[in-house]
C-alpha positions as CSV (number, residue, x, y, z in Angstrom):
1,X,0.0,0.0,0.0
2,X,1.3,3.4,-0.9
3,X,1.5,6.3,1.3
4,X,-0.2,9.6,1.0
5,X,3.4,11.0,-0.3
6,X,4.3,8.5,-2.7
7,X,1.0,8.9,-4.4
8,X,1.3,12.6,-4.6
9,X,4.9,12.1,-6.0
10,X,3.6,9.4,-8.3
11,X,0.5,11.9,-9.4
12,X,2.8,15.5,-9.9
13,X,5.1,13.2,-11.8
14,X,2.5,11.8,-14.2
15,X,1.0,15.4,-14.7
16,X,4.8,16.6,-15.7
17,X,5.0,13.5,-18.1
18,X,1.3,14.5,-19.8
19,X,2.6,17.6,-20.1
20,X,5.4,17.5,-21.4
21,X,3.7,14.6,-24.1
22,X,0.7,17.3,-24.7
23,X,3.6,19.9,-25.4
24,X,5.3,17.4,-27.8
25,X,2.1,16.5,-29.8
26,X,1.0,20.4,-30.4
27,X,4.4,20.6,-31.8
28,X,4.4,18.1,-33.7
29,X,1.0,19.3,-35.5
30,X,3.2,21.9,-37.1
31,X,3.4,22.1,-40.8
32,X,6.6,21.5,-42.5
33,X,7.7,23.2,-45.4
34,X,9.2,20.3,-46.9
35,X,6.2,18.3,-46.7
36,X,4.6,18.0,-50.1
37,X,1.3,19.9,-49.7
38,X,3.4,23.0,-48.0
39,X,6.0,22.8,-50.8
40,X,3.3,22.8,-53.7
41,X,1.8,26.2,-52.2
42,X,5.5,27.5,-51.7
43,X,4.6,27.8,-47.7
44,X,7.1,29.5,-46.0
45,X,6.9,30.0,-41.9
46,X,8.5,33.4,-42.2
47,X,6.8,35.5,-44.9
48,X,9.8,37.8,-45.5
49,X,11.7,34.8,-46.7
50,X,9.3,34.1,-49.6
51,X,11.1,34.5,-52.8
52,X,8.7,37.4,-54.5
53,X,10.7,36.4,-58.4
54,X,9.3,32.5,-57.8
55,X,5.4,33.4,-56.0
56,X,4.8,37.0,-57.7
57,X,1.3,36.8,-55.6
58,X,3.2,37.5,-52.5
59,X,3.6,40.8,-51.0
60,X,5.1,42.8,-47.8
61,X,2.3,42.4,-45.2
62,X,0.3,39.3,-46.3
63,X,1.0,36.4,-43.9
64,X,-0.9,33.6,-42.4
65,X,-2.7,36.0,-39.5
66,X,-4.5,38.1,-42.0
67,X,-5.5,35.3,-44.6
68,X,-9.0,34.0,-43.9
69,X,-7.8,30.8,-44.2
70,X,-6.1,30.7,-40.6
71,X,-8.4,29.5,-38.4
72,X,-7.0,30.8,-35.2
73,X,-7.4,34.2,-33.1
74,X,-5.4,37.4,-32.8
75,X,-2.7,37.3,-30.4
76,X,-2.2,33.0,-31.6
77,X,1.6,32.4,-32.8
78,X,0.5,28.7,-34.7
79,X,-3.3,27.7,-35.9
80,X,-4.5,25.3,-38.2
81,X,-4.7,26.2,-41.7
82,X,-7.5,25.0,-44.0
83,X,-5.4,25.5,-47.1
84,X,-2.6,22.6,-45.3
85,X,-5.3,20.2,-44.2
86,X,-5.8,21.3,-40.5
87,X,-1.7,21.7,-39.8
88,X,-0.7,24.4,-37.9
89,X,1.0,27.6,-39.6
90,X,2.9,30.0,-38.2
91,X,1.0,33.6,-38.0
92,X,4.3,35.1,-40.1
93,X,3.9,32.4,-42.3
94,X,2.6,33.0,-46.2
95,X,1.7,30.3,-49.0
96,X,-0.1,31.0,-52.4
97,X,-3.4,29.7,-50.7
98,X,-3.1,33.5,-49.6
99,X,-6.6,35.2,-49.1
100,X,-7.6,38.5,-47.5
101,X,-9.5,37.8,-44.4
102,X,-13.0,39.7,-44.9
């Protein structure tokens, strides 16, 4: 039979694991911009590296946070992206799925 303090140690430890696991999975949801889909729509996670001569539908100022495809909410750094199939997308990010939010 356990004590009181070996099951609280056993408990905190377990809730640092799940943590650190939930942590690990949102991360992992990340787009990457070798991955076929991103590649095809040129997605870069930094707009400002976007080669303009390649993807002449970019310009200064368009990225992921004011394309109406984002689907997350001002102030979010990564949200899913319709346009990538529900992977997250940085907010600095830009593809050529591109579309003014409304």
């Amino acid at each position: 039979m356990k004590t009181r303090r070996q099951f609280l140690i056993q408990t905190i430890h377990t809730a640092l694991a799940m943590g650190t696991i939930l942590k690990a999975n949102a991360q992992t949801n990340h787009v990457d911009e070798n991955a076929p889909a991103a590649t095809a729509l040129g997605y870069k996670h930094d707009a400002s590296k976007v080669d303009s001569k390649k993807y002449p539908a970019y310009a200064a100022g368009k990225n992921c946070a004011n394309c109406m495809l984002f689907q997350g909410k001002t102030g979010d750094a990564w949200a899913n992206c319709a346009a990538l199939g529900g992977k997250q997308v940085n907010t600095k990010g830009w593809c050529m799925a591109w579309a003014k939010k409304a």
